[in-house]
PyMOL Python script that loads the backbone (N, CA, C, O; Angstrom):
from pymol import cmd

cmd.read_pdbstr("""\
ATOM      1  N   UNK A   1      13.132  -1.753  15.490  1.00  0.00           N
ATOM      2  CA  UNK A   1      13.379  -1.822  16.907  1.00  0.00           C
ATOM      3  C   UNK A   1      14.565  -0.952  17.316  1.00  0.00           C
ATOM      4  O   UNK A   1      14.600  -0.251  18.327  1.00  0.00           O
ATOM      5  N   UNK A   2      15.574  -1.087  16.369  1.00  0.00           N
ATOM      6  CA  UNK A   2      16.844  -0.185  16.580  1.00  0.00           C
ATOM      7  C   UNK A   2      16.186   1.411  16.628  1.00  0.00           C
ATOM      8  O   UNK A   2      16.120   2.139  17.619  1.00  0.00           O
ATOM      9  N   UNK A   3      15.906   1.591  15.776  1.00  0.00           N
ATOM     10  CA  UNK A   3      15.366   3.281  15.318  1.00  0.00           C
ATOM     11  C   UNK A   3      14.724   4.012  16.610  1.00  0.00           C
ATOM     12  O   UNK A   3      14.902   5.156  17.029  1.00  0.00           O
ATOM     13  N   UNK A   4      13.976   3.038  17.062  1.00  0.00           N
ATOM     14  CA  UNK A   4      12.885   3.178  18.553  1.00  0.00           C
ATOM     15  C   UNK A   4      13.445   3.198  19.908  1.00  0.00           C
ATOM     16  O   UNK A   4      13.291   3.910  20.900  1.00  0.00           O
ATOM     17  N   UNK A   5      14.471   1.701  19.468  1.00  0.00           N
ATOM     18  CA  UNK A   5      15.294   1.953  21.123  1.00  0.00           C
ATOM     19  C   UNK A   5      15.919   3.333  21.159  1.00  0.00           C
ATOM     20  O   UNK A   5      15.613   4.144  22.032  1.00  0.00           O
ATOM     21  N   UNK A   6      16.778   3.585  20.223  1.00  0.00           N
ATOM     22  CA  UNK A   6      17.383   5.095  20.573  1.00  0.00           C
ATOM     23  C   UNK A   6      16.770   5.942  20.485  1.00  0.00           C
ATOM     24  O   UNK A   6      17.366   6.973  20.798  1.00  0.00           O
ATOM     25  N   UNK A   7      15.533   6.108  20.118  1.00  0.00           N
ATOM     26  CA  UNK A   7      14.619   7.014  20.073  1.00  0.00           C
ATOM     27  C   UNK A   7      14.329   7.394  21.526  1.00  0.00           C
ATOM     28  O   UNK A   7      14.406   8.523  22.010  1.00  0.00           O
ATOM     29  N   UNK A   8      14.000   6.317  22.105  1.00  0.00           N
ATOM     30  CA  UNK A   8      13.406   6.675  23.512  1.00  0.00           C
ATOM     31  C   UNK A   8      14.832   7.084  24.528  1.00  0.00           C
ATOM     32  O   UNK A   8      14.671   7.726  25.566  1.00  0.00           O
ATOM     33  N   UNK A   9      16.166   6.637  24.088  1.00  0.00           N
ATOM     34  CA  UNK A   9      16.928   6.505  25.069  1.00  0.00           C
ATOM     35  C   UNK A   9      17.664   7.802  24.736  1.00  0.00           C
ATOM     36  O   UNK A   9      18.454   8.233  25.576  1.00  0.00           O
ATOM     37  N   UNK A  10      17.508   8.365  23.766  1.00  0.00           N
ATOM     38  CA  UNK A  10      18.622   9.244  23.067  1.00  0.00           C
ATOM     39  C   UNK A  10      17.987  10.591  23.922  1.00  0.00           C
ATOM     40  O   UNK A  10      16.869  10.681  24.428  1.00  0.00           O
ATOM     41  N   UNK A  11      19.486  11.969  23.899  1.00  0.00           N
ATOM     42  CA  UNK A  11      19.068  12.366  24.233  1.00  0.00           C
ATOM     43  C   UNK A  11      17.629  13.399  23.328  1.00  0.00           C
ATOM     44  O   UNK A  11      16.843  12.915  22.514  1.00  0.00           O
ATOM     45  N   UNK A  12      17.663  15.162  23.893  1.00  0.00           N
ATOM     46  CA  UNK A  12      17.037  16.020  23.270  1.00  0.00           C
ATOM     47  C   UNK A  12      17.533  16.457  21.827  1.00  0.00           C
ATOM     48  O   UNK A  12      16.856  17.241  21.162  1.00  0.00           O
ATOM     49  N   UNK A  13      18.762  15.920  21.342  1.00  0.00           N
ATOM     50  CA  UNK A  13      19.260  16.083  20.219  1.00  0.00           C
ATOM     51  C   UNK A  13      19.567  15.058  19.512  1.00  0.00           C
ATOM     52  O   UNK A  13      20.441  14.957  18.651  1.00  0.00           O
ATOM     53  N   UNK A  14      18.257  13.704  20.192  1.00  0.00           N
ATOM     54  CA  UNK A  14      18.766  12.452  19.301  1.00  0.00           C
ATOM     55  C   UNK A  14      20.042  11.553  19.596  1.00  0.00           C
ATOM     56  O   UNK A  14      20.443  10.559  18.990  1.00  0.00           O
ATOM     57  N   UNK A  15      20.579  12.226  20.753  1.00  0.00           N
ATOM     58  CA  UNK A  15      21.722  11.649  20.639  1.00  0.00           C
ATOM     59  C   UNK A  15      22.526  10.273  21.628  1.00  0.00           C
ATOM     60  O   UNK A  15      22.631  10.534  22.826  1.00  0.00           O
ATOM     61  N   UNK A  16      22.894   9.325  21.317  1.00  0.00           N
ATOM     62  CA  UNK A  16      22.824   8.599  22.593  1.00  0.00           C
ATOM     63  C   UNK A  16      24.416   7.531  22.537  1.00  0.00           C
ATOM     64  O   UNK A  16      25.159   7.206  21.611  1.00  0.00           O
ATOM     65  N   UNK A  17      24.415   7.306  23.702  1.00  0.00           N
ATOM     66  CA  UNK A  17      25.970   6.658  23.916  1.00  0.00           C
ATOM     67  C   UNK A  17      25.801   5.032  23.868  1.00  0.00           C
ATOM     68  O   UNK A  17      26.856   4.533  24.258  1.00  0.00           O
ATOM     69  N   UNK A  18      24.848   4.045  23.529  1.00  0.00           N
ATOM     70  CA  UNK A  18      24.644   3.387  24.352  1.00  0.00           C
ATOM     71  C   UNK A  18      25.239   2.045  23.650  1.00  0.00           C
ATOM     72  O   UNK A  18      24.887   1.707  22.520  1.00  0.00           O
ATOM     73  N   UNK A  19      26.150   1.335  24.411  1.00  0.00           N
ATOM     74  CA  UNK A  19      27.238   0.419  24.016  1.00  0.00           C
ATOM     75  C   UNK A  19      26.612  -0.684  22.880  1.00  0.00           C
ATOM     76  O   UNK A  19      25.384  -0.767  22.845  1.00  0.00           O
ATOM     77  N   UNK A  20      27.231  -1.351  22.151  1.00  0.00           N
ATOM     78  CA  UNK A  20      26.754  -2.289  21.197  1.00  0.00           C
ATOM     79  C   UNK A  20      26.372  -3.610  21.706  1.00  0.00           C
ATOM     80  O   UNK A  20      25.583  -4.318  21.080  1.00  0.00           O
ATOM     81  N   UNK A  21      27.011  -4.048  23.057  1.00  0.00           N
ATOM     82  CA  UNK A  21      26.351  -4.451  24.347  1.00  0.00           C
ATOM     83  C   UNK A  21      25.122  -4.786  24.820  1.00  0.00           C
ATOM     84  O   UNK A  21      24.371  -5.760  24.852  1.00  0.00           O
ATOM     85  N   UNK A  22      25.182  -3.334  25.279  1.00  0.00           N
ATOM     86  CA  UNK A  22      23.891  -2.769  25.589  1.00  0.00           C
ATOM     87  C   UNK A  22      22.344  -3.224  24.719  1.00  0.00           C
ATOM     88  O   UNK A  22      21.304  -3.824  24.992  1.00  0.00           O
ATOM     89  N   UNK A  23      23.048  -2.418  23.360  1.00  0.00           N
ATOM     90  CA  UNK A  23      21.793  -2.724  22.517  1.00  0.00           C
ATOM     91  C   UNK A  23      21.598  -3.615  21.884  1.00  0.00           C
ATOM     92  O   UNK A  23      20.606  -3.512  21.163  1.00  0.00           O
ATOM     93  N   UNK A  24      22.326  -4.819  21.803  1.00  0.00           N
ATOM     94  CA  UNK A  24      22.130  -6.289  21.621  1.00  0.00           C
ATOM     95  C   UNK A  24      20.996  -6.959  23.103  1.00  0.00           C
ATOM     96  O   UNK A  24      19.996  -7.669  23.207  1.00  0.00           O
ATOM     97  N   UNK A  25      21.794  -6.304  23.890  1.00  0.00           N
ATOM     98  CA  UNK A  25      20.967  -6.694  25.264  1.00  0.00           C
ATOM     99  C   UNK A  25      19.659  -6.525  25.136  1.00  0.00           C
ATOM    100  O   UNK A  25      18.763  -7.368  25.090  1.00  0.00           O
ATOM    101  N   UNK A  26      19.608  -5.013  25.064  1.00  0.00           N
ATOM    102  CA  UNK A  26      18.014  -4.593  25.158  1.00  0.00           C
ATOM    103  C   UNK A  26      16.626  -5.186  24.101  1.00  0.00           C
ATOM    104  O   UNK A  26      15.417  -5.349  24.265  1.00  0.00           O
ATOM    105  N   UNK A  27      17.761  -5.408  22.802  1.00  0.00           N
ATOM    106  CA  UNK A  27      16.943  -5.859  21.061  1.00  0.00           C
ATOM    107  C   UNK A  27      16.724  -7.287  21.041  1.00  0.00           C
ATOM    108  O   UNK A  27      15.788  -7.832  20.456  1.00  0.00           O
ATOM    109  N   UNK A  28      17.912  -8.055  21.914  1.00  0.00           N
ATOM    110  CA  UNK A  28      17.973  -9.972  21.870  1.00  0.00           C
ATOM    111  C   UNK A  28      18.161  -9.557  20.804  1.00  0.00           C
ATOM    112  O   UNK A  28      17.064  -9.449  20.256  1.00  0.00           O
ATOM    113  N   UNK A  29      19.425  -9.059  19.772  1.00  0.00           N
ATOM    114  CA  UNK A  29      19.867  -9.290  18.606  1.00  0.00           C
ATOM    115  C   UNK A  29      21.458  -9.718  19.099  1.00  0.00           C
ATOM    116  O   UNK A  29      21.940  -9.725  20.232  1.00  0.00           O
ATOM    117  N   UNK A  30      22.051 -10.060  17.819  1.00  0.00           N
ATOM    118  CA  UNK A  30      24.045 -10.643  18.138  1.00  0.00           C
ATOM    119  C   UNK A  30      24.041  -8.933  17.506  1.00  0.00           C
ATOM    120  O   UNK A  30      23.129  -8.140  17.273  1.00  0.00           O
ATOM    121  N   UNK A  31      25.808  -8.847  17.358  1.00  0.00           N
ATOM    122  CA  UNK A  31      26.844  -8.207  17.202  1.00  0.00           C
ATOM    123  C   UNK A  31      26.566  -8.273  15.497  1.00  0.00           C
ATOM    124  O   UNK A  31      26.892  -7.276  14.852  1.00  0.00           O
ATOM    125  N   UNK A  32      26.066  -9.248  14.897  1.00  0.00           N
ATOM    126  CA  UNK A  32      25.714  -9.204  13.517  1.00  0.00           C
ATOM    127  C   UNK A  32      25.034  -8.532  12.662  1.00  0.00           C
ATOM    128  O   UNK A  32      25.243  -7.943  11.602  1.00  0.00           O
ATOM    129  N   UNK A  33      23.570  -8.901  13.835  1.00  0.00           N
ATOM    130  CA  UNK A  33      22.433  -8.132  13.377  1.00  0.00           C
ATOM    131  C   UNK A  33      22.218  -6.679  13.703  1.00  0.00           C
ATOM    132  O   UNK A  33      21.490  -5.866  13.134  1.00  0.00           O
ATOM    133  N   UNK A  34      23.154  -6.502  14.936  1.00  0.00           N
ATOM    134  CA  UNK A  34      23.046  -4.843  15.233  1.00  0.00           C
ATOM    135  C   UNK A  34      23.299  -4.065  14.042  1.00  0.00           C
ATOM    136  O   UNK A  34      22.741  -3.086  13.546  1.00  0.00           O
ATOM    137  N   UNK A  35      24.369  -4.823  13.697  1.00  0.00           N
ATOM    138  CA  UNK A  35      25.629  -4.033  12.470  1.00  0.00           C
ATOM    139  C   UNK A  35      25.013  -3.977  11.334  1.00  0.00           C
ATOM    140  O   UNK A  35      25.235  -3.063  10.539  1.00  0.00           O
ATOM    141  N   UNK A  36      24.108  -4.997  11.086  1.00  0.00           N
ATOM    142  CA  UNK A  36      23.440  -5.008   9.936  1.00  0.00           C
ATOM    143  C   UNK A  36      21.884  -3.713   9.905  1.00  0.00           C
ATOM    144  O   UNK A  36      21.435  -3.039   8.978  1.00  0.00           O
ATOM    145  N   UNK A  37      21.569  -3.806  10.978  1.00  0.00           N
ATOM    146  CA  UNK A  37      20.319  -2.704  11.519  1.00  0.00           C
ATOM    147  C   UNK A  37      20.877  -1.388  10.988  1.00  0.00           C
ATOM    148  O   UNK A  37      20.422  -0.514  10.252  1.00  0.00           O
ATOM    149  N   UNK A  38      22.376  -1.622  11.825  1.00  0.00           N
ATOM    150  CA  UNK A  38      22.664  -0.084  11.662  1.00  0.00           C
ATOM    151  C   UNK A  38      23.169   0.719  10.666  1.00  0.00           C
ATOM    152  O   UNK A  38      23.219   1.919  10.399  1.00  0.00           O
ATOM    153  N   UNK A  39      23.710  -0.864   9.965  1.00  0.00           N
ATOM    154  CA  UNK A  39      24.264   0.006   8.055  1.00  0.00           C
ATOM    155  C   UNK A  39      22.729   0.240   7.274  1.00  0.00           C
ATOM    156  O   UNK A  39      22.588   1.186   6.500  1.00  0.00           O
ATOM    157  N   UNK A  40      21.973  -0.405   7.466  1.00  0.00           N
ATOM    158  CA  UNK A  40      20.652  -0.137   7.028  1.00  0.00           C
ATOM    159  C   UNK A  40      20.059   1.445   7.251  1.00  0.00           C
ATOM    160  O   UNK A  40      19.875   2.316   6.401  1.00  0.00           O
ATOM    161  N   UNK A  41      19.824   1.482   8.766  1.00  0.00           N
ATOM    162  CA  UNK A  41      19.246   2.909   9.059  1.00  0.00           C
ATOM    163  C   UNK A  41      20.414   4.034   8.508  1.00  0.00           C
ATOM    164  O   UNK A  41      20.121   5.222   8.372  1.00  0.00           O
ATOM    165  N   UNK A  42      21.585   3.572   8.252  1.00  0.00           N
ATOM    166  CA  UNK A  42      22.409   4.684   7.776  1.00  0.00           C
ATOM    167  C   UNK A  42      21.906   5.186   6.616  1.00  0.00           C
ATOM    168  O   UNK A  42      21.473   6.282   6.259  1.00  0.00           O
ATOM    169  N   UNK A  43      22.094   3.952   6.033  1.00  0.00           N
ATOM    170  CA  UNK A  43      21.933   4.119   4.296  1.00  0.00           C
ATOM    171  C   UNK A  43      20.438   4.865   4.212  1.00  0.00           C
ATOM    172  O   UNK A  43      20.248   5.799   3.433  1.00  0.00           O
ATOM    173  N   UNK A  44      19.441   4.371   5.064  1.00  0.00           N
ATOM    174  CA  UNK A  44      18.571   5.072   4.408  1.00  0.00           C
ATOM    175  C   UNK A  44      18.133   6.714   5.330  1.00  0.00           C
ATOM    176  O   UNK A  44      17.028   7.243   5.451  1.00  0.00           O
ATOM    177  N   UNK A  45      18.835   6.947   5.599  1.00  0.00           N
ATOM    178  CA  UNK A  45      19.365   8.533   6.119  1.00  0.00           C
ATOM    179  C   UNK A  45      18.279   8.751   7.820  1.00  0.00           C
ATOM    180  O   UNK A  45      17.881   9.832   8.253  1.00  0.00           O
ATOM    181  N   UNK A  46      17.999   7.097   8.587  1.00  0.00           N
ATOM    182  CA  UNK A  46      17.596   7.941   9.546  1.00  0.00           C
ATOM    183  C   UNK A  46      18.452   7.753  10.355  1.00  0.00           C
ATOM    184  O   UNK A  46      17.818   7.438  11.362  1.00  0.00           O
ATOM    185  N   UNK A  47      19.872   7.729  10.683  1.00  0.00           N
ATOM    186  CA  UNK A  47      20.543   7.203  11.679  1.00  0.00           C
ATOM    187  C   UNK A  47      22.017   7.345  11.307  1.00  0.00           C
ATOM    188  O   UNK A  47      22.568   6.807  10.346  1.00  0.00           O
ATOM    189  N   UNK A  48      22.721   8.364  12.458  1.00  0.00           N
ATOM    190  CA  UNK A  48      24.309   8.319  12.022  1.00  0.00           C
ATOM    191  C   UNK A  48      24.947   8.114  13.031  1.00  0.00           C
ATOM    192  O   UNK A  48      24.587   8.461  14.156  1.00  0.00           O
ATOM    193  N   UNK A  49      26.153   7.423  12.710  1.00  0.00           N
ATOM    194  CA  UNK A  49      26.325   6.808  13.572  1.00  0.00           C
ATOM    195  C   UNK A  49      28.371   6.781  13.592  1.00  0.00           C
ATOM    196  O   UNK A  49      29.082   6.501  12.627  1.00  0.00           O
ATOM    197  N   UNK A  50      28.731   7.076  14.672  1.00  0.00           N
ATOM    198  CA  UNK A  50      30.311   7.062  14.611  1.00  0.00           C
ATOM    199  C   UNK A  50      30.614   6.748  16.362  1.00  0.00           C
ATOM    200  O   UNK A  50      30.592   7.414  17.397  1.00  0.00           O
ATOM    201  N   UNK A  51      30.894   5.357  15.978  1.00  0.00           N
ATOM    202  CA  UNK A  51      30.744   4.816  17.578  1.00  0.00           C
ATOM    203  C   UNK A  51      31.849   5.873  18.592  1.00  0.00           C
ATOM    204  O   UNK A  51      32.937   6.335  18.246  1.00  0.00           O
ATOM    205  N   UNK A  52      31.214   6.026  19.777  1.00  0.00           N
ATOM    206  CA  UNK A  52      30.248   5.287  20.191  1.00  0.00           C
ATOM    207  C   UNK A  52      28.837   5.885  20.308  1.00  0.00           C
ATOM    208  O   UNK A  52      27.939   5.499  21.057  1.00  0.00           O
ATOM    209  N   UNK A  53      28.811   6.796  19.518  1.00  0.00           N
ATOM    210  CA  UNK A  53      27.784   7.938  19.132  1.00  0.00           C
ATOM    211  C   UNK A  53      26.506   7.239  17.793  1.00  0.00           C
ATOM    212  O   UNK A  53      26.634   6.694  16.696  1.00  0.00           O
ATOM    213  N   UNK A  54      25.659   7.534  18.420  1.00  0.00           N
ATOM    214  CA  UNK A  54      24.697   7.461  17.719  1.00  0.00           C
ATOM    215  C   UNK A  54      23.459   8.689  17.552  1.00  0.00           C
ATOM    216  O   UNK A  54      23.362   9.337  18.594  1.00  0.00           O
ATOM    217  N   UNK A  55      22.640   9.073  16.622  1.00  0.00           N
ATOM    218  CA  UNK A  55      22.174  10.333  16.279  1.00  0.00           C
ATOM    219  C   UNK A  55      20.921  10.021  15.425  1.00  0.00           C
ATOM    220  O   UNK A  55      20.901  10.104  14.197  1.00  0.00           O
ATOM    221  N   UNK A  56      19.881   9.655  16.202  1.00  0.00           N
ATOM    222  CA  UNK A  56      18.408   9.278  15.028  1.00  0.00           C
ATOM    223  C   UNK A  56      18.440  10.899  14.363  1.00  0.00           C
ATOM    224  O   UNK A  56      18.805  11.909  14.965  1.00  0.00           O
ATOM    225  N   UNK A  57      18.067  10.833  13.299  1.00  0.00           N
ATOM    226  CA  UNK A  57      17.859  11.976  12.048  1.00  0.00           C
ATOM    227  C   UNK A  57      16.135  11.893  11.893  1.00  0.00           C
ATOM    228  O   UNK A  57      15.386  10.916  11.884  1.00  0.00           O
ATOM    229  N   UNK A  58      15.930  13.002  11.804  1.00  0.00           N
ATOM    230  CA  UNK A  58      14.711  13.740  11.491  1.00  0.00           C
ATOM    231  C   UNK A  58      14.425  13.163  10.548  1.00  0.00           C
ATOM    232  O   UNK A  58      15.200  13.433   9.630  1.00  0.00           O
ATOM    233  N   UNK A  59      13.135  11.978  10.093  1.00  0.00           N
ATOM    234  CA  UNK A  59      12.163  11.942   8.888  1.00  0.00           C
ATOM    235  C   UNK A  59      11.524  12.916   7.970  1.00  0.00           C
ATOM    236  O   UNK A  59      10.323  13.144   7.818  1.00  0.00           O
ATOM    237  N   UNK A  60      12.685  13.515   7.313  1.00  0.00           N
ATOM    238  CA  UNK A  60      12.199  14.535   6.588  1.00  0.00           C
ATOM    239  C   UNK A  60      11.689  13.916   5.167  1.00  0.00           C
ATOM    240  O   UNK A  60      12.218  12.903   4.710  1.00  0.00           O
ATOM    241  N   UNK A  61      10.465  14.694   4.397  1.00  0.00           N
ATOM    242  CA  UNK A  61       9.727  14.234   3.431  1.00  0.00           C
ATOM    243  C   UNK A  61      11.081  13.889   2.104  1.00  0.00           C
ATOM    244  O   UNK A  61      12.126  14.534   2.022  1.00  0.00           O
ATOM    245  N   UNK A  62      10.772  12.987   1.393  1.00  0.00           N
ATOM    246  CA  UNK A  62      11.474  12.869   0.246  1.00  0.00           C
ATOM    247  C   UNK A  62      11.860  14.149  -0.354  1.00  0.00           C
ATOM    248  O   UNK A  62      13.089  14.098  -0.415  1.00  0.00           O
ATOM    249  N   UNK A  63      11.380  15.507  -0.930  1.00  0.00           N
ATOM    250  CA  UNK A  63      11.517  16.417  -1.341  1.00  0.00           C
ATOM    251  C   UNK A  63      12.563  17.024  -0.845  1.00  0.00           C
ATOM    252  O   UNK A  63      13.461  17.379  -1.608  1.00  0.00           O
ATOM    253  N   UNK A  64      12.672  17.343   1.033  1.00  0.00           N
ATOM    254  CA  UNK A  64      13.218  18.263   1.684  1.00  0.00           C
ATOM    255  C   UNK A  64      14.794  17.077   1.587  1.00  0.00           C
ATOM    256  O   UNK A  64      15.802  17.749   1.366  1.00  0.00           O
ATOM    257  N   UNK A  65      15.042  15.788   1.695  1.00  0.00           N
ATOM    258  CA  UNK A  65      15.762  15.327   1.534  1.00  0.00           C
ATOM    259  C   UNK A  65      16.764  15.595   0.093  1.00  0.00           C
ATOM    260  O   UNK A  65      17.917  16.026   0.065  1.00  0.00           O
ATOM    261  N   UNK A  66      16.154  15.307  -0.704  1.00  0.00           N
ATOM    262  CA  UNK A  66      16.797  15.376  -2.480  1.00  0.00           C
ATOM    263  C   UNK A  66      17.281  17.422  -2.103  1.00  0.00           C
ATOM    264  O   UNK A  66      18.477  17.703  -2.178  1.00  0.00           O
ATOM    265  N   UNK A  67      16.448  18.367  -1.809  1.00  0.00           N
ATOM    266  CA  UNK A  67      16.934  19.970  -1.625  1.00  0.00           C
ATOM    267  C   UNK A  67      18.165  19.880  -0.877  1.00  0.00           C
ATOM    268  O   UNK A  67      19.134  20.585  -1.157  1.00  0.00           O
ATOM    269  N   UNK A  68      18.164  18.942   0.172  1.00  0.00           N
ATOM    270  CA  UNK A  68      19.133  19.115   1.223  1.00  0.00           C
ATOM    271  C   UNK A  68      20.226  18.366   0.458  1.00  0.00           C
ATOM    272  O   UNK A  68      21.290  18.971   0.588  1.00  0.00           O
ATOM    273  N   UNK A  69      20.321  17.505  -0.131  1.00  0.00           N
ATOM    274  CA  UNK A  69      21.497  16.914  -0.333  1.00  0.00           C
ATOM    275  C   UNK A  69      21.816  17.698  -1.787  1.00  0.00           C
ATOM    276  O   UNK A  69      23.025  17.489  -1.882  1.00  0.00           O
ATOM    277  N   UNK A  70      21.560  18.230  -2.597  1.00  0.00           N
ATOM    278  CA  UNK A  70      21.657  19.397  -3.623  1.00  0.00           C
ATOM    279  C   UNK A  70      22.512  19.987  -3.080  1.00  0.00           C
ATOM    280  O   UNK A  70      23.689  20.077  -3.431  1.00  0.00           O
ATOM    281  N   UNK A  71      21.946  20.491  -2.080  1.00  0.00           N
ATOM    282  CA  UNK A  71      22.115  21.980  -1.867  1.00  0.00           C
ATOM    283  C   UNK A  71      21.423  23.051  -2.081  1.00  0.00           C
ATOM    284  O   UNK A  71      21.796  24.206  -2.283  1.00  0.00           O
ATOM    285  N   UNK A  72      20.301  22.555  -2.021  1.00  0.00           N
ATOM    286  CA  UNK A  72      18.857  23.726  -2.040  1.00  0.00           C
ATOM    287  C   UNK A  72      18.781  24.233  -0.704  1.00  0.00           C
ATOM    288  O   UNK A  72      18.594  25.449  -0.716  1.00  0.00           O
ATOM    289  N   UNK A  73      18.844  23.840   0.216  1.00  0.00           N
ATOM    290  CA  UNK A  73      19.104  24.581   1.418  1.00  0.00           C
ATOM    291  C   UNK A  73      20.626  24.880   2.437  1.00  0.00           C
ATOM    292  O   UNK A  73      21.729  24.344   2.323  1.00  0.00           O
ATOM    293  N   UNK A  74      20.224  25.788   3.286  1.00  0.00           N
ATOM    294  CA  UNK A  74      21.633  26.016   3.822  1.00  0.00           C
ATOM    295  C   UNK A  74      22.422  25.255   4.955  1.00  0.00           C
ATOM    296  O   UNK A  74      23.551  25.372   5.432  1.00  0.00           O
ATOM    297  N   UNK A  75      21.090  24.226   5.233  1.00  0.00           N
ATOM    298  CA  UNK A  75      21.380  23.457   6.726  1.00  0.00           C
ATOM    299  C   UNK A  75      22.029  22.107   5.903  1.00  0.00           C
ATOM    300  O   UNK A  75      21.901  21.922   4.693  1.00  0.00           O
ATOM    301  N   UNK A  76      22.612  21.386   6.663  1.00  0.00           N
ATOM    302  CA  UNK A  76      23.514  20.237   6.269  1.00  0.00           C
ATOM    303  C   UNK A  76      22.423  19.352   6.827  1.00  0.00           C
ATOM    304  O   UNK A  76      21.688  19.902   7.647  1.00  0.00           O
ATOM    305  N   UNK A  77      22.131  17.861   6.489  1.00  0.00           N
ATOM    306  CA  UNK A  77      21.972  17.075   7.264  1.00  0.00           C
ATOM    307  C   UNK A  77      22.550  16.397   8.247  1.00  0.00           C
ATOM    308  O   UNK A  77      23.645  15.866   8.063  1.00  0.00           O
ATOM    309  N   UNK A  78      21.984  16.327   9.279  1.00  0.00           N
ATOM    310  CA  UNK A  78      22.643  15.900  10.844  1.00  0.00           C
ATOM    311  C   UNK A  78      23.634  14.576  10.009  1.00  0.00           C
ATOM    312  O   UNK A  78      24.775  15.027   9.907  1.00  0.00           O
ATOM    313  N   UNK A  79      23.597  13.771   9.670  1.00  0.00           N
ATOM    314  CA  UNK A  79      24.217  12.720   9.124  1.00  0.00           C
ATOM    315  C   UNK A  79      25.664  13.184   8.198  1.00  0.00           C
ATOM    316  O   UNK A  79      26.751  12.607   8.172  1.00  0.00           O
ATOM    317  N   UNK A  80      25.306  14.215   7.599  1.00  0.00           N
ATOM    318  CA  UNK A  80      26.211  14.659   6.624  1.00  0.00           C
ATOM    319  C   UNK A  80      27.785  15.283   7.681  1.00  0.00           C
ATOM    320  O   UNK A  80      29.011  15.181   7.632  1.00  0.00           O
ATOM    321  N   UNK A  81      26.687  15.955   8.584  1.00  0.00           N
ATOM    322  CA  UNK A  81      27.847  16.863  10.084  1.00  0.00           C
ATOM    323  C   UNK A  81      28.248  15.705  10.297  1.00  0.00           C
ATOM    324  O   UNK A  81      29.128  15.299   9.538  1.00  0.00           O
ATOM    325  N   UNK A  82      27.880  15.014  11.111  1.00  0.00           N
ATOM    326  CA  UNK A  82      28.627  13.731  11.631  1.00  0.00           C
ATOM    327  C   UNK A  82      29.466  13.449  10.929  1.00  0.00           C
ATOM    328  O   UNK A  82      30.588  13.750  11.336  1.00  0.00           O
ATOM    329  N   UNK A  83      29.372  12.706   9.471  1.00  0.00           N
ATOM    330  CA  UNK A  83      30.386  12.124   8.878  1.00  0.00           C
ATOM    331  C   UNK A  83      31.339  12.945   8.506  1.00  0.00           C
ATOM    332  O   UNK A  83      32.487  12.519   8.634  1.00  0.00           O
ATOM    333  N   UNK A  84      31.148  14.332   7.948  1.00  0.00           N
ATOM    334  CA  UNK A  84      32.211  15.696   7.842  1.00  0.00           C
ATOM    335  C   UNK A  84      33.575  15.633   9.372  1.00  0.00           C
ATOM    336  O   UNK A  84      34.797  15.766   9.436  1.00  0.00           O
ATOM    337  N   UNK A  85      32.362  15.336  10.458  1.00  0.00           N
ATOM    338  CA  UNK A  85      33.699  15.496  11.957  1.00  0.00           C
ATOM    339  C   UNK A  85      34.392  14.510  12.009  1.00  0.00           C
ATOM    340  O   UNK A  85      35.591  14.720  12.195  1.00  0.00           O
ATOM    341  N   UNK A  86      33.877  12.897  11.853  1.00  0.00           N
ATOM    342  CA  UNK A  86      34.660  11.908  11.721  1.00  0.00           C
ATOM    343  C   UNK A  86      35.326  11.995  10.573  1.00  0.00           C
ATOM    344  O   UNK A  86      36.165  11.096  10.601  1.00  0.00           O
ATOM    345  N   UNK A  87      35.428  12.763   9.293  1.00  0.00           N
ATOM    346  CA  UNK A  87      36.159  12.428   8.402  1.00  0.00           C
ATOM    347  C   UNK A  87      37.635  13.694   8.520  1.00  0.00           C
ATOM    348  O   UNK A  87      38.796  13.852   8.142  1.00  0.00           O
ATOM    349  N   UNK A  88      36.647  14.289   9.254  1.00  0.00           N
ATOM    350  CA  UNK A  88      38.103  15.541  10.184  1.00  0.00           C
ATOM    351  C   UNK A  88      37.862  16.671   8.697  1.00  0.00           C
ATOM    352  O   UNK A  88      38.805  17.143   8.062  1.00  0.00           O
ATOM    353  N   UNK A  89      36.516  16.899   8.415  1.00  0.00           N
ATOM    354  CA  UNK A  89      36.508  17.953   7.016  1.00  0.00           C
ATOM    355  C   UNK A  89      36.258  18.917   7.520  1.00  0.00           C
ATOM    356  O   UNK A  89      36.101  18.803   8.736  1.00  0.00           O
ATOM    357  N   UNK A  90      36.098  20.206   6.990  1.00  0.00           N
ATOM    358  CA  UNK A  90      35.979  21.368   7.688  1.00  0.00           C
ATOM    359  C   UNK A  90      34.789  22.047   6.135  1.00  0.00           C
ATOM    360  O   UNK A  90      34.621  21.743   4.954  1.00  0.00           O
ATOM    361  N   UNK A  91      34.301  22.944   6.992  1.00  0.00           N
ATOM    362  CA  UNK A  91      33.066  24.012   6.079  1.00  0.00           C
ATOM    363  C   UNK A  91      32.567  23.125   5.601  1.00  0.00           C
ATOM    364  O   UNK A  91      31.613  23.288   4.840  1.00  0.00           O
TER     365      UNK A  91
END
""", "prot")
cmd.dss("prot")
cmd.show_as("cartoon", "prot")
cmd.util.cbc("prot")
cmd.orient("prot")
């Protein structure tokens, strides 16, 4: 339900503001279960998240995932950027 609400609400780059509030409101979940939704979709790489920002990630096939996190390709995963800016890393 989490993955979907921001799906529809987020913007053209996935991306969406929408308070923890909010999306308890919209889900009828607590402050518990959001948190728990959302360490979930982290962990499993569709969803990054650095409040009050949130960022659904592209379902990419198992393969293109394991290349990308190698380093078989040159693009970062959207998840990986995120956590690089909140962690204040650079290149």
């Amino acid at each position: 339900g989490l993955y979907l609400l921001l799906a529809v609400v987020g913007d053209s780059r996935g991306l969406s503001y929408y308070s923890d509030a909010s999306v308890c409101g919209h889900l009828s979940i607590s402050n518990a279960e959001l948190e728990q939704l959302r360490c979930e979709l982290c962990a499993a790489g569709m969803l990054a998240y650095h409040k009050p920002l949130y960022q659904i990630l592209a379902l990419l096939p198992q393969k293109s995932q394991q290349r990308a996190r190698r380093g078989g390709e040159d693009a970062l995963l959207a998840g990986e950027v995120l956590r690089r800016i909140a962690a204040g890393v650079r290149g």
